[in-house]
N, C-alpha and C positions, 0 to 999 in steps of 0.2 A: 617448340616454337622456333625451331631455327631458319624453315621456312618464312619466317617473317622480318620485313625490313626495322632495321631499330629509326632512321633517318624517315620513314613514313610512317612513321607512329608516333612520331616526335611530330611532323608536322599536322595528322587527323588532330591530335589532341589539341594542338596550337591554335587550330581553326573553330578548335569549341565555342568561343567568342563571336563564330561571325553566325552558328546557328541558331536558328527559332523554332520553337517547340507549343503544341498548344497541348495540354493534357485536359485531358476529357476524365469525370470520375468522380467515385466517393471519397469525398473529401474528409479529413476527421484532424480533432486536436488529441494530441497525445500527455499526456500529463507525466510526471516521472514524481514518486515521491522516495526521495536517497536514503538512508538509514542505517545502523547496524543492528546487529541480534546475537543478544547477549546469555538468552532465557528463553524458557517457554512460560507459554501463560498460563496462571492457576485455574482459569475457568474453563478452557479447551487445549487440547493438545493443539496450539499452532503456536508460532515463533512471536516476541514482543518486538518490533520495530521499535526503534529509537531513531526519530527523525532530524535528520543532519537539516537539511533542505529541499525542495521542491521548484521541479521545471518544468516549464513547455515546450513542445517539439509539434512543428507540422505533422500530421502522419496522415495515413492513405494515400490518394492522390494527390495529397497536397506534400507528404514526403519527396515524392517523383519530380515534383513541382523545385522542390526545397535540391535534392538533389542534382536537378539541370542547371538551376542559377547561381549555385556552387561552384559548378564546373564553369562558371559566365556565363552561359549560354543565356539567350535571350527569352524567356518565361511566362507564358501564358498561362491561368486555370480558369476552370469554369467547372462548376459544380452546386450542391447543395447546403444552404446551412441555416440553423436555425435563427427568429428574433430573439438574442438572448443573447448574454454576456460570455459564452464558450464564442460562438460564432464572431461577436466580434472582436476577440482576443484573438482567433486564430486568422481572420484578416489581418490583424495588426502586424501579426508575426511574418505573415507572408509578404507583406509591403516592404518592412524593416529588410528582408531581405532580397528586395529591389521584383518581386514578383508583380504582374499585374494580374492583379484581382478584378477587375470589372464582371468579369462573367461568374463571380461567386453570389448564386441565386440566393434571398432571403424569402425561405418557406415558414411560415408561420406556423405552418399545422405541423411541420416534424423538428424535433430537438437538435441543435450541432450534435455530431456524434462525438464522444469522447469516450476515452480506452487510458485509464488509469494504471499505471503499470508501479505495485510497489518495487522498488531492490534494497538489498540489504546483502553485505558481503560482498559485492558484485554480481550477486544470483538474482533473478526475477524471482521474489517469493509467491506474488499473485497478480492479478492482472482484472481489474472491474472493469466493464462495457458499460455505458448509457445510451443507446439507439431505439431507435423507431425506424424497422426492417419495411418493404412494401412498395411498389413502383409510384412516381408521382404523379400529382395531378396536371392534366392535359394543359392548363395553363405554365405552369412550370416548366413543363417539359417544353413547350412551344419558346419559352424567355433563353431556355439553353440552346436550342434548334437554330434560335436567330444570332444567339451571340456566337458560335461556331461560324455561322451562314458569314457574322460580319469580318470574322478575324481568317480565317481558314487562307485567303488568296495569300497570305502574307508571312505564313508559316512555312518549314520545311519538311516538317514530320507532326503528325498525331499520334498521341499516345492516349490508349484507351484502359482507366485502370478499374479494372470491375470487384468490386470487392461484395458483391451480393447484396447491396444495399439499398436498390431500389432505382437510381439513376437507370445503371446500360440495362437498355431492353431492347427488343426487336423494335419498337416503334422509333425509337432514338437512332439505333444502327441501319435501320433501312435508309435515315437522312443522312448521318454524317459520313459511312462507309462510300457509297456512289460519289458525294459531293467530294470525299475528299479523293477518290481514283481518279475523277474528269480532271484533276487540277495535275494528279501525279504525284500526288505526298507521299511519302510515305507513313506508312498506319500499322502502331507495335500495338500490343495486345495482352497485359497482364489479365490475365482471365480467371475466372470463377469455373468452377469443373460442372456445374448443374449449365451453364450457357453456352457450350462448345460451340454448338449448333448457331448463335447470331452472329460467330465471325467468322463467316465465309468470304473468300475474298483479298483479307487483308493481308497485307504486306510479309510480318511477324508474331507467330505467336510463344508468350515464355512461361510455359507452365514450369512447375516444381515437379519432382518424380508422383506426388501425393495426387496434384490435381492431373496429371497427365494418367494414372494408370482409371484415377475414378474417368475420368472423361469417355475413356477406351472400354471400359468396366471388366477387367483383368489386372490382375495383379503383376507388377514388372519387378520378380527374383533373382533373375541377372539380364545380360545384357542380350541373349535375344529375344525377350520379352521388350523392354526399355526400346530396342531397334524395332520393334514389330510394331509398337504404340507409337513410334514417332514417325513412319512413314507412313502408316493407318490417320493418323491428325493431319499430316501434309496434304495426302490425298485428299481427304472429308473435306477440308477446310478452303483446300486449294489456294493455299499462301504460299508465298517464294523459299522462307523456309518456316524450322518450329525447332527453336531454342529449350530443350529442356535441360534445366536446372537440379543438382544434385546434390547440394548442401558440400559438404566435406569431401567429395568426389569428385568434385568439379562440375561439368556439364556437357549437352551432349546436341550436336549441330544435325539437323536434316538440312536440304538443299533440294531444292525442283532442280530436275536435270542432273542429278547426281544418283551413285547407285550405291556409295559407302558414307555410313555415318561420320562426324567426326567427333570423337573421345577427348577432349581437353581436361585432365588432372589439374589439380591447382597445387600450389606447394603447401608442404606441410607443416601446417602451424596450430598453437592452443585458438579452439574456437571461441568466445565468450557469450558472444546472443548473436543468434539468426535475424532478431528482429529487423524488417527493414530489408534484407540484403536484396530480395526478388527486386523493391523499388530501386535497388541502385545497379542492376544487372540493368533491368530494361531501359535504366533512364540511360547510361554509358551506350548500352549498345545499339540503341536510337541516334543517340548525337555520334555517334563513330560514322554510324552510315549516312548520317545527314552533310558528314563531313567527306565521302568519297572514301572509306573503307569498303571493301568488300566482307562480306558477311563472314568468312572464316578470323579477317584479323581485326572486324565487329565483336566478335564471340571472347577471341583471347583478350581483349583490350575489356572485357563487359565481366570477363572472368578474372581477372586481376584485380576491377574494382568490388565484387564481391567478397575476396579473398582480401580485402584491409578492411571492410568495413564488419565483417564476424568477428576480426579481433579484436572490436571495440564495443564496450559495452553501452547498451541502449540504442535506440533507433539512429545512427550515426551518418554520417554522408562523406566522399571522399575528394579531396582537392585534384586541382590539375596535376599539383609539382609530387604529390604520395602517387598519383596515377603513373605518370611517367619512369616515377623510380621503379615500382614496382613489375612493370611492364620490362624496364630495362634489365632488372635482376633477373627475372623467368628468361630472360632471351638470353642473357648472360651463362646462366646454368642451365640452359637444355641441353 
């Protein structure tokens, strides 16, 4: 990182505040229930929880959501949820944190999605799903279509967060991809590995090593497999670049118009939960470029805010003032 100004990263992150983001996506509540374990239980070998407390957490696209208005930045969502009391808790939560929800659709016929997640010790012992998987109905999708159509002039960036749930499909992405190029936004792209193929076009895409090799359908065992998949996505996709994600590794930059990847390590520290960390790469590395980063000190600034939020356990988000420290340490010791 030596390459990188500390005095221009100090002031992208400062300008967090002036950007607007609208996230597009499956939106979900996260539930946590905290505990410890002390025993197994007589009637199955699995662990007895003893439960301390239980909490709610934005998650899915509405984590990305949770994590830009963090950072200040200014917080659009627009998504799916049910009539029923998950959905409107998970409005609640999103408000409470100064988000505008207007474009949170109320579908009747599919349940808010929620993802139960026990811990106990610190460890995630289990993790229950309640969803209703399947694209929506043409009415639905027509209520998101407009609310996009209304807010898009007035944003900086779109972020597109696909969790395979039914929302991003081709009929969605043929409207808001075009709409939002004529304007010039920029359009990031957490992707689902079975839908490669509907974002052609956009701006950025940020698989993880897992959905990038399924995407390519070759297995990536070192790195020039990993390099062969990521200018293989570039090209297919023909985005400006394709940010792939490496958990404990760091992550890994393509570039149009470039002919060497870029390898970013992350410093070495205890992991504690993954959960979440993709929403907070893409949501950083969105608002860096919304703010006049160039994509390589997009990347280290998106890779820094990854690198706080694994050491924290549960679905976590990262402040301005831990972003800049963190940022200033790596540049310090490169």
């Amino acid at each position: 990182m030596k390459t990188l100004n500390l005095k221009k990263i100090k002031t992208i992150i400062s300008k967090f505040d002036d950007a607007r983001v609208l996230v597009i996506g499956d939106v979900m509540l996260d539930e946590f229930v905290w505990g410890t374990v002390s025993r197994i239980s007589p009637e199955a070998p699995v662990p007895v929880v003893w439960v301390n407390r239980e909490s709610l957490m934005p998650g899915g696209a509405s984590n990305v959501a949770n994590n830009i208005a963090t950072l200040n930045a200014r917080t659009v969502i627009t998504g799916i949820i049910g009539d029923d009391q998950k959905g409107r808790q998970l409005t609640s939560e999103l408000e409470k944190k100064g988000i505008d929800v207007e474009g949170l659709i109320v579908d009747s016929e599919r349940p808010t999605i929620i993802k139960t997640r026990v811990i106990a010790n610190h460890q995630q012992v289990v993790r229950i799903d309640k969803e209703k998987i399947g694209e929506i109905n043409d009415v639905t999708l027509g209520k998101v279509i407009d609310f996009v159509q209304s807010r898009i002039k007035d944003v900086d960036a779109v972020i597109i967060e696909d969790y395979g749930k039914g929302l991003i499909t081709p009929r969605l992405l043929k409207k808001v991809v075009p709409m939002a190029k004529r304007l010039k936004k920029i359009i990031t792209v957490d992707p689902k590995e079975e839908h490669f193929s509907y974002y052609k076009g956009v701006t950025s895409i940020t698989p993880n090593k897992s959905e990038a090799q399924n995407g390519v359908n070759f297995k990536i065992k070192d790195d020039a497999a990993l390099f062969k998949a990521g200018w293989r996505i570039l090209k297919d996709l023909k985005t400006e670049t394709v940010l792939v994600t490496l958990g404990e590794n760091g992550m890994c930059l393509f570039q149009k118009n470039t002919r060497k990847p870029l390898l970013i390590p992350t410093i070495a520290q205890e992991v504690f939960d993954v959960s979440g960390a993709g929403d907070t790469v893409i949501s950083v590395f969105t608002l860096a470029l919304c703010c006049g980063a160039t994509s390589v000190e997009a990347a280290h600034i998106a890779n820094c805010a990854g690198g706080i939020v694994v050491g924290k356990v549960g679905i976590a988000v990262v402040t301005k003032e831990e972003l800049f420290e963190r940022v200033k340490k790596e540049i310090e010791n490169s």
